[in-house]
mmCIF entry with sequence, helices, sheets and N, C-alpha, C, O atoms, coordinates in Angstrom:
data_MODEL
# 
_entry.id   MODEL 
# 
_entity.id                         1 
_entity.type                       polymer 
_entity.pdbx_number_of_molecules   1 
# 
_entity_poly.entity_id                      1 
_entity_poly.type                           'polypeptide(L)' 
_entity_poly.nstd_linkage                   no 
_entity_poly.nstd_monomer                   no 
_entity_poly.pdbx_seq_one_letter_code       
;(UNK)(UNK)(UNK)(UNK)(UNK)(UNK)(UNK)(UNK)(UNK)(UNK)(UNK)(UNK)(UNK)(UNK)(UNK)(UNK)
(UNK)(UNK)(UNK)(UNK)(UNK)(UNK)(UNK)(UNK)(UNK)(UNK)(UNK)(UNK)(UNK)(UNK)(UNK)(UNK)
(UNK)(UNK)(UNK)(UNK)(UNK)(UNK)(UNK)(UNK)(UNK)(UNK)(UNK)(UNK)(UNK)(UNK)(UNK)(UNK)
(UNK)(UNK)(UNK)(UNK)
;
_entity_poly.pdbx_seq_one_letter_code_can   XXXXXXXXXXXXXXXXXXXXXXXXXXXXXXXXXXXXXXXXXXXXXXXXXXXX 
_entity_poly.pdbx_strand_id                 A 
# 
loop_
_entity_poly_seq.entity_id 
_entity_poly_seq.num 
_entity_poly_seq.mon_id 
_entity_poly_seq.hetero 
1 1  UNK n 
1 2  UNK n 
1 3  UNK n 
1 4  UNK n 
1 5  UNK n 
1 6  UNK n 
1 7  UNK n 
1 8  UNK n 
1 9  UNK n 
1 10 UNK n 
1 11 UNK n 
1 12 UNK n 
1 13 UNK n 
1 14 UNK n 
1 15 UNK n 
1 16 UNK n 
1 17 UNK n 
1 18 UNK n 
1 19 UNK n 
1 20 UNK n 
1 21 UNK n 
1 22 UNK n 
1 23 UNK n 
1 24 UNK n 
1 25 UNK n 
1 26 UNK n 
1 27 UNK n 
1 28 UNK n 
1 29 UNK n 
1 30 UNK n 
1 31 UNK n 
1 32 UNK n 
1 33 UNK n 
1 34 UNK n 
1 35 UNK n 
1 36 UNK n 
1 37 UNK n 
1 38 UNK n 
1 39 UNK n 
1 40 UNK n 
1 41 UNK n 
1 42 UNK n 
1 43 UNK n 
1 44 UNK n 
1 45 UNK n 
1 46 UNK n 
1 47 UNK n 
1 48 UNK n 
1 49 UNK n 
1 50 UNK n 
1 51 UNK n 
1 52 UNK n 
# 
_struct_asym.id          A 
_struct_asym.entity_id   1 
# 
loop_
_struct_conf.conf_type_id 
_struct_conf.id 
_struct_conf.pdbx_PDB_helix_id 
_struct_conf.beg_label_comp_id 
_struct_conf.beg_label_asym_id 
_struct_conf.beg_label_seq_id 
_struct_conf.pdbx_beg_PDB_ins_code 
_struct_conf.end_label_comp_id 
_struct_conf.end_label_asym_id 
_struct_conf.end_label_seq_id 
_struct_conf.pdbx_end_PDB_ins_code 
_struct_conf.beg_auth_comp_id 
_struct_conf.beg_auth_asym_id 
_struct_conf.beg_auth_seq_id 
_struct_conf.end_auth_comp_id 
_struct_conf.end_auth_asym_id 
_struct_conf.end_auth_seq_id 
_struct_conf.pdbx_PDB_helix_class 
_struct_conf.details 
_struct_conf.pdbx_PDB_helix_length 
HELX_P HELX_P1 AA1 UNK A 19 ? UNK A 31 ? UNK A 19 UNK A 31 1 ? 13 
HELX_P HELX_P2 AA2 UNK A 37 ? UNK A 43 ? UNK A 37 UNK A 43 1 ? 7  
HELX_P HELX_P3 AA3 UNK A 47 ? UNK A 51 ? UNK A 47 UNK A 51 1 ? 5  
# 
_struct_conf_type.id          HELX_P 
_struct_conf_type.criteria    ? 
_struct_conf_type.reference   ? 
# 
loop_
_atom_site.group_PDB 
_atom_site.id 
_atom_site.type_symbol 
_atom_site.label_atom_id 
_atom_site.label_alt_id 
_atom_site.label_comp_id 
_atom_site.label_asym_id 
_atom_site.label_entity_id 
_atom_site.label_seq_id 
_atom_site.pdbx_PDB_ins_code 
_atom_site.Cartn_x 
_atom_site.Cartn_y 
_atom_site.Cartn_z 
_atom_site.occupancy 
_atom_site.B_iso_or_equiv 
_atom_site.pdbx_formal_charge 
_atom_site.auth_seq_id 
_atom_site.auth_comp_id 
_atom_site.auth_asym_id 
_atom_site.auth_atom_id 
_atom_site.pdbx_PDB_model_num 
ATOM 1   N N  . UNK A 1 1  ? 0.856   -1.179 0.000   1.00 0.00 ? 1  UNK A N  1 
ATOM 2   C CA . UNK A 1 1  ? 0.000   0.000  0.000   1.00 0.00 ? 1  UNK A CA 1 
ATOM 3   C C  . UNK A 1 1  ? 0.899   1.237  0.000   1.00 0.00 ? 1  UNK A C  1 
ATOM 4   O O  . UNK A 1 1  ? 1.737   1.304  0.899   1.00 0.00 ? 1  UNK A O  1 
ATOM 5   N N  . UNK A 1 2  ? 0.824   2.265  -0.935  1.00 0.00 ? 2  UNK A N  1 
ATOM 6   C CA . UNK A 1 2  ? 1.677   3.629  -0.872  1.00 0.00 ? 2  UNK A CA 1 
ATOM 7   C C  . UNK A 1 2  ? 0.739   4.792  -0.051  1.00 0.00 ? 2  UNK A C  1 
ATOM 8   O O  . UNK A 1 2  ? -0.421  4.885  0.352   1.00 0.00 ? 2  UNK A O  1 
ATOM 9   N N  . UNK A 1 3  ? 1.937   5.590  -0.059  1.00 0.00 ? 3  UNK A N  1 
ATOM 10  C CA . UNK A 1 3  ? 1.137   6.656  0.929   1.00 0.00 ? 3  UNK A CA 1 
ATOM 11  C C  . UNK A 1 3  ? -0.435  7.513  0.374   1.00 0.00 ? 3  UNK A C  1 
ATOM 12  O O  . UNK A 1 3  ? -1.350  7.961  1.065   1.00 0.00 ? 3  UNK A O  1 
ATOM 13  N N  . UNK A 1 4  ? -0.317  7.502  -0.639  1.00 0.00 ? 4  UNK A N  1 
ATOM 14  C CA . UNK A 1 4  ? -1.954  7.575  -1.430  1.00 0.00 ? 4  UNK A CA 1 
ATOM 15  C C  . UNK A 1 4  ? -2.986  7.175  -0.725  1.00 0.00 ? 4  UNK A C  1 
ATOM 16  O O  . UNK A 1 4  ? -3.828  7.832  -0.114  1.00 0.00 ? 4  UNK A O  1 
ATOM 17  N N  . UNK A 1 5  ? -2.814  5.710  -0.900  1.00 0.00 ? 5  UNK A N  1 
ATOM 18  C CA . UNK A 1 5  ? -3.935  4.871  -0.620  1.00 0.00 ? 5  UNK A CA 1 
ATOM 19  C C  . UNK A 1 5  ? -3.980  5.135  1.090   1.00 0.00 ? 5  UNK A C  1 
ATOM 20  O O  . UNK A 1 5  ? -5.119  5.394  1.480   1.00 0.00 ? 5  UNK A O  1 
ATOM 21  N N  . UNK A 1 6  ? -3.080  5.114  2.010   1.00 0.00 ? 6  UNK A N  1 
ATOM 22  C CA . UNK A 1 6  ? -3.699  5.513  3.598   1.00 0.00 ? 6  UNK A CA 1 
ATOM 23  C C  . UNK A 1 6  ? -3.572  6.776  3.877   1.00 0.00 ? 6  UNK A C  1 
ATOM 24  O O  . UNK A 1 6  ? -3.325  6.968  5.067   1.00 0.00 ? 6  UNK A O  1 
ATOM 25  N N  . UNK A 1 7  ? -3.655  7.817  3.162   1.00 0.00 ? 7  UNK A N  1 
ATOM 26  C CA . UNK A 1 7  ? -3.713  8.800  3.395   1.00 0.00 ? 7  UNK A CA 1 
ATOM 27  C C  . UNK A 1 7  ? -4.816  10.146 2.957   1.00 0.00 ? 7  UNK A C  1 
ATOM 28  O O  . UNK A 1 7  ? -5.058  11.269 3.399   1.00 0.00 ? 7  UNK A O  1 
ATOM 29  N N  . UNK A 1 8  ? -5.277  9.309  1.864   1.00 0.00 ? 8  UNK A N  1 
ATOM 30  C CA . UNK A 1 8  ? -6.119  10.451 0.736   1.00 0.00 ? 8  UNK A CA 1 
ATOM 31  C C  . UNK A 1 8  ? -6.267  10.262 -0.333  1.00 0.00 ? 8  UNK A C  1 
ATOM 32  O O  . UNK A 1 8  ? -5.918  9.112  -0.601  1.00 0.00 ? 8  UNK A O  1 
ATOM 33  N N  . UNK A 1 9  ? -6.806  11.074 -1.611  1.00 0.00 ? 9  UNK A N  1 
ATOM 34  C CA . UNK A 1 9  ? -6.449  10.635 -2.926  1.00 0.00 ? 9  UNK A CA 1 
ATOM 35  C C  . UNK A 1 9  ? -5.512  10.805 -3.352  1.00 0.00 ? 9  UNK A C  1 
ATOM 36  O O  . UNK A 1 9  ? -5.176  10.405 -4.467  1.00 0.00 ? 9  UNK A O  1 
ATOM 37  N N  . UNK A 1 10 ? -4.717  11.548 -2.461  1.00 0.00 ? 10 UNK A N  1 
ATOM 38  C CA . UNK A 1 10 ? -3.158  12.586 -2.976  1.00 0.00 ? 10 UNK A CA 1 
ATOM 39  C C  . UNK A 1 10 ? -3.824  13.600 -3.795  1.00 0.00 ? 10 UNK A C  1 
ATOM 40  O O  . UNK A 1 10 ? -3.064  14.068 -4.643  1.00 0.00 ? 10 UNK A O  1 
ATOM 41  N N  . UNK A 1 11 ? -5.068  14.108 -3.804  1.00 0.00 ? 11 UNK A N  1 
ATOM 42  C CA . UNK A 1 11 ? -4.863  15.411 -4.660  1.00 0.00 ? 11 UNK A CA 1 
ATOM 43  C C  . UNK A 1 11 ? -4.200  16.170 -3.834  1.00 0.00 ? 11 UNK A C  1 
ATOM 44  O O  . UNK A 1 11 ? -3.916  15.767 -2.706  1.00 0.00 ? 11 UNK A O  1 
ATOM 45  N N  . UNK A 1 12 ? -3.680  18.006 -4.507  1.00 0.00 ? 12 UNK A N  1 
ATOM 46  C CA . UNK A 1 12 ? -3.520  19.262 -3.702  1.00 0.00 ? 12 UNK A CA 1 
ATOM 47  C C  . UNK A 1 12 ? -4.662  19.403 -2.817  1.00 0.00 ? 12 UNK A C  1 
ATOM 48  O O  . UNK A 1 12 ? -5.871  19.242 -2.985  1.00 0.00 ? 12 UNK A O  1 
ATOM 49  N N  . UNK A 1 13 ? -3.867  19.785 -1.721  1.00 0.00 ? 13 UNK A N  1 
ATOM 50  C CA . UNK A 1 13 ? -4.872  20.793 -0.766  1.00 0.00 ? 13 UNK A CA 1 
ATOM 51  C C  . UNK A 1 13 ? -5.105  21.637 -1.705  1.00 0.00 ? 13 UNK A C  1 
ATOM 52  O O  . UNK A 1 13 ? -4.416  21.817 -2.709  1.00 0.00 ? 13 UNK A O  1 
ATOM 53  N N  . UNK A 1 14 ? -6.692  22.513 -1.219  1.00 0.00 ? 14 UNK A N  1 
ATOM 54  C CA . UNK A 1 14 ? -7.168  23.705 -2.010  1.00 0.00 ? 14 UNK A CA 1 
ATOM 55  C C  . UNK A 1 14 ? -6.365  24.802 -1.369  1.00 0.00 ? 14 UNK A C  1 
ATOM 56  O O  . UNK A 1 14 ? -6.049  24.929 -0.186  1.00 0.00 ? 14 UNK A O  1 
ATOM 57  N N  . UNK A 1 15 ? -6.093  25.601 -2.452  1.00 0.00 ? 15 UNK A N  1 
ATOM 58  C CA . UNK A 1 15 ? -5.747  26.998 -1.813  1.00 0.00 ? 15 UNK A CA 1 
ATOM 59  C C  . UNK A 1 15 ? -6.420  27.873 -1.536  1.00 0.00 ? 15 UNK A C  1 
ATOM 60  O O  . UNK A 1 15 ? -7.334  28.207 -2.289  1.00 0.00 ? 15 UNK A O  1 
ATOM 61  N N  . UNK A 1 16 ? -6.158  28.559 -0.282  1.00 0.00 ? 16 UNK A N  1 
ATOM 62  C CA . UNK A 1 16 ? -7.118  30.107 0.267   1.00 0.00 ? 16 UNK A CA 1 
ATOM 63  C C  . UNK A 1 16 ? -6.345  31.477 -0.296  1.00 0.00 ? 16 UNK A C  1 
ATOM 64  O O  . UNK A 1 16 ? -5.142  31.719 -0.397  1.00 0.00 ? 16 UNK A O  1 
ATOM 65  N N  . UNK A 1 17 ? -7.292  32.117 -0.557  1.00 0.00 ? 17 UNK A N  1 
ATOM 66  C CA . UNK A 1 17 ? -7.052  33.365 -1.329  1.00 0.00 ? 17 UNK A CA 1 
ATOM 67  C C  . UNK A 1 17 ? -8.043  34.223 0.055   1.00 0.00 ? 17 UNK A C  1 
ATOM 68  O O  . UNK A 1 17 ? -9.090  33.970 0.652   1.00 0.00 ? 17 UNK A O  1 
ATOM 69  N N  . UNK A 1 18 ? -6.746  35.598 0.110   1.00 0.00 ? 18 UNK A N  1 
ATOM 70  C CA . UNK A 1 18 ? -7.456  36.668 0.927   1.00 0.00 ? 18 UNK A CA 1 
ATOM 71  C C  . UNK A 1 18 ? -8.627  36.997 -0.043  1.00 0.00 ? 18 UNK A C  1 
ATOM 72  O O  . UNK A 1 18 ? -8.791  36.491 -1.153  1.00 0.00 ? 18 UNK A O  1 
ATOM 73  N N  . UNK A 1 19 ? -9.611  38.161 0.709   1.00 0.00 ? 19 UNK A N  1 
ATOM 74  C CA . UNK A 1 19 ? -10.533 38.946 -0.171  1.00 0.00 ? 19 UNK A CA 1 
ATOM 75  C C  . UNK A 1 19 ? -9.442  39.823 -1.442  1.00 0.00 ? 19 UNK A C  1 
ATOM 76  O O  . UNK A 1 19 ? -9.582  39.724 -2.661  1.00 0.00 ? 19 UNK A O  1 
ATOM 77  N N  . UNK A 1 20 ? -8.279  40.739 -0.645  1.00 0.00 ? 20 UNK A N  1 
ATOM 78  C CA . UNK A 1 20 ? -7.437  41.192 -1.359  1.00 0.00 ? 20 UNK A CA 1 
ATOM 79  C C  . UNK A 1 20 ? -6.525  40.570 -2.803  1.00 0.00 ? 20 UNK A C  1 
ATOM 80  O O  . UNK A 1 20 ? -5.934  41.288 -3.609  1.00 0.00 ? 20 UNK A O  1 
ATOM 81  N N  . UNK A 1 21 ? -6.590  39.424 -2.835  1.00 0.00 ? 21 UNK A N  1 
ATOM 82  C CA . UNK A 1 21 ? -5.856  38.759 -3.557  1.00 0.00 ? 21 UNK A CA 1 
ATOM 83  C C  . UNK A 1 21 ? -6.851  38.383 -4.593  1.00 0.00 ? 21 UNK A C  1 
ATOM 84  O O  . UNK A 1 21 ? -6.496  38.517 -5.764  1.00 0.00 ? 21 UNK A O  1 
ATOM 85  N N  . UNK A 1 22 ? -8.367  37.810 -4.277  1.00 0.00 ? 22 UNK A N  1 
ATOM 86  C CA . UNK A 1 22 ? -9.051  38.122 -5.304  1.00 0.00 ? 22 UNK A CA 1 
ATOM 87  C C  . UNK A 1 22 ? -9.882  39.573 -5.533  1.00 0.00 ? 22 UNK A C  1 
ATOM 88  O O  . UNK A 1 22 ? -10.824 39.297 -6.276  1.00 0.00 ? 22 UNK A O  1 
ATOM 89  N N  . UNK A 1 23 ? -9.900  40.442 -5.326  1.00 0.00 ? 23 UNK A N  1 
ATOM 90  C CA . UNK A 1 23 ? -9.777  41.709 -5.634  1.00 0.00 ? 23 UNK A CA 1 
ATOM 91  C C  . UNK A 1 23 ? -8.976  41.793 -6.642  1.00 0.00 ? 23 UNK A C  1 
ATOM 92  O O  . UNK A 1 23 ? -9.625  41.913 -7.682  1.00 0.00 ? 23 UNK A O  1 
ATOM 93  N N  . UNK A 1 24 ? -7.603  41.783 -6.846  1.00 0.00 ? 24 UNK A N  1 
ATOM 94  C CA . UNK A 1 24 ? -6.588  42.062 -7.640  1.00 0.00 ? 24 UNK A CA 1 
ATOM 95  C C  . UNK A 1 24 ? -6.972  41.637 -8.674  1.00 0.00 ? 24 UNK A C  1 
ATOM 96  O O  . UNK A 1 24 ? -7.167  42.352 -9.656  1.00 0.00 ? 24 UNK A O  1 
ATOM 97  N N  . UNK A 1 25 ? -7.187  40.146 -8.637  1.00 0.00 ? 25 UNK A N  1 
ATOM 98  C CA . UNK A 1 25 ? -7.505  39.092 -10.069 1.00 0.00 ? 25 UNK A CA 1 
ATOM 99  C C  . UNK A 1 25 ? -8.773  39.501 -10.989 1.00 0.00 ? 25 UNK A C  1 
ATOM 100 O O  . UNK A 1 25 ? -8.899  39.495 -12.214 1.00 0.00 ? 25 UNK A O  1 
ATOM 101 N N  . UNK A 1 26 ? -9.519  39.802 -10.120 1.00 0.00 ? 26 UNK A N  1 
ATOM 102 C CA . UNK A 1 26 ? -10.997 40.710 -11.081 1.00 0.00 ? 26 UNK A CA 1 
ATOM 103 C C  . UNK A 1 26 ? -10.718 41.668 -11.232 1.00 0.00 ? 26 UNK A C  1 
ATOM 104 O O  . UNK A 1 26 ? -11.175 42.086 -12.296 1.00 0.00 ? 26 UNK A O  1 
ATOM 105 N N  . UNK A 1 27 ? -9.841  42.745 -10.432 1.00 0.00 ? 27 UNK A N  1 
ATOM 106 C CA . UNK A 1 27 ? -9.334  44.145 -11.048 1.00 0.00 ? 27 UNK A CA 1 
ATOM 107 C C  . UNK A 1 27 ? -8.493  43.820 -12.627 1.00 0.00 ? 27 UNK A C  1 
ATOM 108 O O  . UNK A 1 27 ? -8.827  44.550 -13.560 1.00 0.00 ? 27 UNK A O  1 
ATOM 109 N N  . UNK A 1 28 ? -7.495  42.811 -12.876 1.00 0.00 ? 28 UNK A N  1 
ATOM 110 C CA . UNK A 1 28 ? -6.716  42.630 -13.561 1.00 0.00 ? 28 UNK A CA 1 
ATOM 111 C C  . UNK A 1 28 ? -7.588  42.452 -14.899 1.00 0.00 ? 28 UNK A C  1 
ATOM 112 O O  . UNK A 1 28 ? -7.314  43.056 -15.935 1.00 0.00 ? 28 UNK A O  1 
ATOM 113 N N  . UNK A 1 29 ? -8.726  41.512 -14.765 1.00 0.00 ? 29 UNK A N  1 
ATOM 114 C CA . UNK A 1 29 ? -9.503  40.963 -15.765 1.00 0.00 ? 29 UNK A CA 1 
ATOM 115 C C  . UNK A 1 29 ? -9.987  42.186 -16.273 1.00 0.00 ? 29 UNK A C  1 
ATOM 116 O O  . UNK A 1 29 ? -9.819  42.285 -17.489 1.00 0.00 ? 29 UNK A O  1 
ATOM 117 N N  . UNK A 1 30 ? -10.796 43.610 -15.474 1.00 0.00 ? 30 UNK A N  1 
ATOM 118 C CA . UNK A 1 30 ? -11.762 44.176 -16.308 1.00 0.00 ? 30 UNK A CA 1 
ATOM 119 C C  . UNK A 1 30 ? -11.040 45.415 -16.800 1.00 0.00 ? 30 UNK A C  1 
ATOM 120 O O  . UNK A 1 30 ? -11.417 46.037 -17.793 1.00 0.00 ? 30 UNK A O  1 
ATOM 121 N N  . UNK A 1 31 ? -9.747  45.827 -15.901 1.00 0.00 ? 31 UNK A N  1 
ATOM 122 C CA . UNK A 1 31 ? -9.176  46.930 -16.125 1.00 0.00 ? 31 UNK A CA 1 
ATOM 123 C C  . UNK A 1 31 ? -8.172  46.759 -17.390 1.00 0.00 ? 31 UNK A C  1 
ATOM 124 O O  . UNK A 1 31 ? -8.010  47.787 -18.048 1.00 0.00 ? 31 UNK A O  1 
ATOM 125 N N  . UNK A 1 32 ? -7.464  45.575 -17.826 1.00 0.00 ? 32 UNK A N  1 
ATOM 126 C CA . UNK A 1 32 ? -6.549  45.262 -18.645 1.00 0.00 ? 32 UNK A CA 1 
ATOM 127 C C  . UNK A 1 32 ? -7.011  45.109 -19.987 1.00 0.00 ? 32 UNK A C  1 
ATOM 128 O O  . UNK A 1 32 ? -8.194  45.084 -20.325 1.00 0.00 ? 32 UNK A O  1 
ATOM 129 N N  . UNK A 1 33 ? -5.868  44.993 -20.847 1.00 0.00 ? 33 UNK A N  1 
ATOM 130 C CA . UNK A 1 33 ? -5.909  44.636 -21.901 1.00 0.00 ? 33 UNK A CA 1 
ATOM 131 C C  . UNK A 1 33 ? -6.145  42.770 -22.282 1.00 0.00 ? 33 UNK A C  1 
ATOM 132 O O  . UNK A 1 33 ? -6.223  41.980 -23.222 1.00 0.00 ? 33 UNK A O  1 
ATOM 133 N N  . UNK A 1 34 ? -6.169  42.832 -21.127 1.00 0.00 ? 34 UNK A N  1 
ATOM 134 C CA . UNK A 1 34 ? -5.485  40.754 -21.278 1.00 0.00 ? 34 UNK A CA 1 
ATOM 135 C C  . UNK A 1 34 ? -7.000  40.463 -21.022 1.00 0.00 ? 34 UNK A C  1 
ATOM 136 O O  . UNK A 1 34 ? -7.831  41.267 -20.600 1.00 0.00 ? 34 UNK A O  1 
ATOM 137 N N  . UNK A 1 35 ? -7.251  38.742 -21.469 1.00 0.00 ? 35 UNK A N  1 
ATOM 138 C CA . UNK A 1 35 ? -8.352  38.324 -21.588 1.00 0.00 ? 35 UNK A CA 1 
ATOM 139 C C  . UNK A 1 35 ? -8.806  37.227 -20.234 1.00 0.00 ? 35 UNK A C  1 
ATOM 140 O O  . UNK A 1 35 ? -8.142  36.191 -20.195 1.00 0.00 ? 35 UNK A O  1 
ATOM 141 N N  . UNK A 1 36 ? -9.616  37.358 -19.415 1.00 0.00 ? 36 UNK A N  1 
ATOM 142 C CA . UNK A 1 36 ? -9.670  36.014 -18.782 1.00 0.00 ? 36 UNK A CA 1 
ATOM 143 C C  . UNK A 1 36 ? -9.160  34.913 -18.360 1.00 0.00 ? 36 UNK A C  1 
ATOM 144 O O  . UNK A 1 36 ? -9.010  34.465 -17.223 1.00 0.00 ? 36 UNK A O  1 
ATOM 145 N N  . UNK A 1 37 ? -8.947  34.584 -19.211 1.00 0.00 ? 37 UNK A N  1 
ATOM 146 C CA . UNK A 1 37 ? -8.221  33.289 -19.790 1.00 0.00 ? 37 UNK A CA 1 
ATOM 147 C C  . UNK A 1 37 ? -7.035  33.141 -19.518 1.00 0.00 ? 37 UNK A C  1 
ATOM 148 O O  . UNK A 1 37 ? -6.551  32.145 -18.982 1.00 0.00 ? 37 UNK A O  1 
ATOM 149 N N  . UNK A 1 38 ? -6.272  34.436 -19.974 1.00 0.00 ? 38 UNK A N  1 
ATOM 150 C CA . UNK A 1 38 ? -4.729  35.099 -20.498 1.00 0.00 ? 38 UNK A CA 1 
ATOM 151 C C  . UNK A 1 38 ? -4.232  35.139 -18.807 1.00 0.00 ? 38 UNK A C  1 
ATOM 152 O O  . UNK A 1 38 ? -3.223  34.509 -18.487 1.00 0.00 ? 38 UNK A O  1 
ATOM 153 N N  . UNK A 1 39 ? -5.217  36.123 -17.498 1.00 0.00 ? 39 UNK A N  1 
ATOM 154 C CA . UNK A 1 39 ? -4.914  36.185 -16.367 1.00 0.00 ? 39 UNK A CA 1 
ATOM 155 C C  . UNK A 1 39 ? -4.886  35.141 -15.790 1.00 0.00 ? 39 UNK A C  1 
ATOM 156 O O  . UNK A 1 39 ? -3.860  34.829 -15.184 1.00 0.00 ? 39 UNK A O  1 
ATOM 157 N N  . UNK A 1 40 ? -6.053  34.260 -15.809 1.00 0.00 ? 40 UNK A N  1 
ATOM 158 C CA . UNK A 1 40 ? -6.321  32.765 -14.962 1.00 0.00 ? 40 UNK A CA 1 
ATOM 159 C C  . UNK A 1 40 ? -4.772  31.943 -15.483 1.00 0.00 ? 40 UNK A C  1 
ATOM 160 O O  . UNK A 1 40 ? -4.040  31.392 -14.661 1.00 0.00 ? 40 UNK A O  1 
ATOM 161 N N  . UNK A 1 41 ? -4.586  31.973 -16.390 1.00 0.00 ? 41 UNK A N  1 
ATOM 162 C CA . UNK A 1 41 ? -3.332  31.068 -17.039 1.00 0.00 ? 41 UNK A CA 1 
ATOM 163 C C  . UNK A 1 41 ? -1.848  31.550 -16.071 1.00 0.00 ? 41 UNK A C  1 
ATOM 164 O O  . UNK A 1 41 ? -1.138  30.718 -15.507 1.00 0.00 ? 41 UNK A O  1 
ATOM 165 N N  . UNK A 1 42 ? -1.638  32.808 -16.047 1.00 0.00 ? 42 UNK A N  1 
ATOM 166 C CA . UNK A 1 42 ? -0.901  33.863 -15.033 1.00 0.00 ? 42 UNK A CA 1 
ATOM 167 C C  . UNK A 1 42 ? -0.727  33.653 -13.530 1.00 0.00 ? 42 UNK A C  1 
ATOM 168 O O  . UNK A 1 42 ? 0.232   33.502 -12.772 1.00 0.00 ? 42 UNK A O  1 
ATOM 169 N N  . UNK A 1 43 ? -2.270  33.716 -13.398 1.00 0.00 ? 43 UNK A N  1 
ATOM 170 C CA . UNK A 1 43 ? -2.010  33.598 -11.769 1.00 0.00 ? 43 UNK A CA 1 
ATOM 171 C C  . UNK A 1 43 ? -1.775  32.145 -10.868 1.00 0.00 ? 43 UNK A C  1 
ATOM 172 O O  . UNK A 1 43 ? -1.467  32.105 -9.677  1.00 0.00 ? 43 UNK A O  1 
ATOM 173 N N  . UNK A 1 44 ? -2.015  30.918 -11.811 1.00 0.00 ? 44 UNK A N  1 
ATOM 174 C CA . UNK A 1 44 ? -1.935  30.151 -12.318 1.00 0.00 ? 44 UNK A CA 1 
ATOM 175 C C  . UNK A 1 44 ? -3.387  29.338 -11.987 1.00 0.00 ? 44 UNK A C  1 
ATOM 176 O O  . UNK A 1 44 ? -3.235  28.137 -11.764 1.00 0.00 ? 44 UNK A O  1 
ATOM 177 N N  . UNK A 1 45 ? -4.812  29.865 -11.927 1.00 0.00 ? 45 UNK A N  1 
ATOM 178 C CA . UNK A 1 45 ? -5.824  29.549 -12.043 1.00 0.00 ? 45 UNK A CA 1 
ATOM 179 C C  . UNK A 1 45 ? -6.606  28.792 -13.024 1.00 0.00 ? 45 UNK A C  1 
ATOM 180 O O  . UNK A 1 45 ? -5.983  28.756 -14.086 1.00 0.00 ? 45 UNK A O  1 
ATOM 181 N N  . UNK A 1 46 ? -7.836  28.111 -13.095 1.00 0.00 ? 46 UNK A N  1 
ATOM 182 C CA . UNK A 1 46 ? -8.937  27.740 -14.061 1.00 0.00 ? 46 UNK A CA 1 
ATOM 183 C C  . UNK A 1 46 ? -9.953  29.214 -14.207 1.00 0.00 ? 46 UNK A C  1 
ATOM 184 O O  . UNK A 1 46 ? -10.406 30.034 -13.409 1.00 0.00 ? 46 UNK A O  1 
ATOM 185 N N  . UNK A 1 47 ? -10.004 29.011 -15.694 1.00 0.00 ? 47 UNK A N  1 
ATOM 186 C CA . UNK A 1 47 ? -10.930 30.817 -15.939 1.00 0.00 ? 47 UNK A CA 1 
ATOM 187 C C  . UNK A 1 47 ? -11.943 30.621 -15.631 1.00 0.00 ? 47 UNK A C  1 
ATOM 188 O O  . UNK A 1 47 ? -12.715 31.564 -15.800 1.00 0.00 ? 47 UNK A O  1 
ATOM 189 N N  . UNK A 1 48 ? -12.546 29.283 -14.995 1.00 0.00 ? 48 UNK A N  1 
ATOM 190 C CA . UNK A 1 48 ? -13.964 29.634 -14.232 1.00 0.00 ? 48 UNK A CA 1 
ATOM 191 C C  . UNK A 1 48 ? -13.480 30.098 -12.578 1.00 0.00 ? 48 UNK A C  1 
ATOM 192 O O  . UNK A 1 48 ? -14.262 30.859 -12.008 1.00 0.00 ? 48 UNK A O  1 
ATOM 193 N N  . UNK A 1 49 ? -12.535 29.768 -12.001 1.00 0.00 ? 49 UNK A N  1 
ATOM 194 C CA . UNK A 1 49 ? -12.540 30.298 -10.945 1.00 0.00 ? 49 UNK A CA 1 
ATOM 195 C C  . UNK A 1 49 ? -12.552 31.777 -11.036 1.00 0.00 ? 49 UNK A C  1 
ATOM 196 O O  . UNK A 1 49 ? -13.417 32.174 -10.255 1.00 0.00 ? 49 UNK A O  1 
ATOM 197 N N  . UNK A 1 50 ? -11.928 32.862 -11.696 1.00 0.00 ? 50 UNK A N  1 
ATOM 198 C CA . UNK A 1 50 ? -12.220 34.352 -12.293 1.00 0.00 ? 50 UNK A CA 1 
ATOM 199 C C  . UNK A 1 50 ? -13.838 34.381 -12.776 1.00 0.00 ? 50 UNK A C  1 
ATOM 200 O O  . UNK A 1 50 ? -14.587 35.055 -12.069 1.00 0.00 ? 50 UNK A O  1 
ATOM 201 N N  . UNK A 1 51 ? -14.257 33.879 -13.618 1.00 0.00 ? 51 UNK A N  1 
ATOM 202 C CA . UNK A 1 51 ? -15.718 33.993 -13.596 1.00 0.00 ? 51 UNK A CA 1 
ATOM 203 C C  . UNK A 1 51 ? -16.549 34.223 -12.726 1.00 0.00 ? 51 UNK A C  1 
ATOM 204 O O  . UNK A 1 51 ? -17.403 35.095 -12.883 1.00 0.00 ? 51 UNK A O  1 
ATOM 205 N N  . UNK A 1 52 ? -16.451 33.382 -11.485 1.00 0.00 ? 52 UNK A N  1 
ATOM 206 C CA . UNK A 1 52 ? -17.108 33.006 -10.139 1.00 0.00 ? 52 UNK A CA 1 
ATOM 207 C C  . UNK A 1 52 ? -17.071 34.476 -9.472  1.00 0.00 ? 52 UNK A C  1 
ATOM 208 O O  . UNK A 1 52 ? -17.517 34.651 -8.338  1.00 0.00 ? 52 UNK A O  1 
# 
């Protein structure tokens, strides 16, 4: 048995984001030239989490 199997699925823990930190990421999206997509890829996010 590897540490996987008695421990979890081994995914990542989720990460916590201050209010401030997503602040920034929706400031970035509507104020910029860059697309959604272009930021989520950056911050190193999924562009539905920016959607949300």
């Amino acid at each position: 048995m590897n540490q996987k199997d008695r421990h979890g699925s081994g995914a990542a823990p989720r990460r916590k984001f201050d209010e401030t930190y997503r602040r920034h990421a929706v400031e970035l999206t509507l104020h910029g030239d860059r697309t959604v997509k272009l930021v989520a890829e950056e911050l190193g996010l999924p562009a539905w989490q920016l959607y949300e």
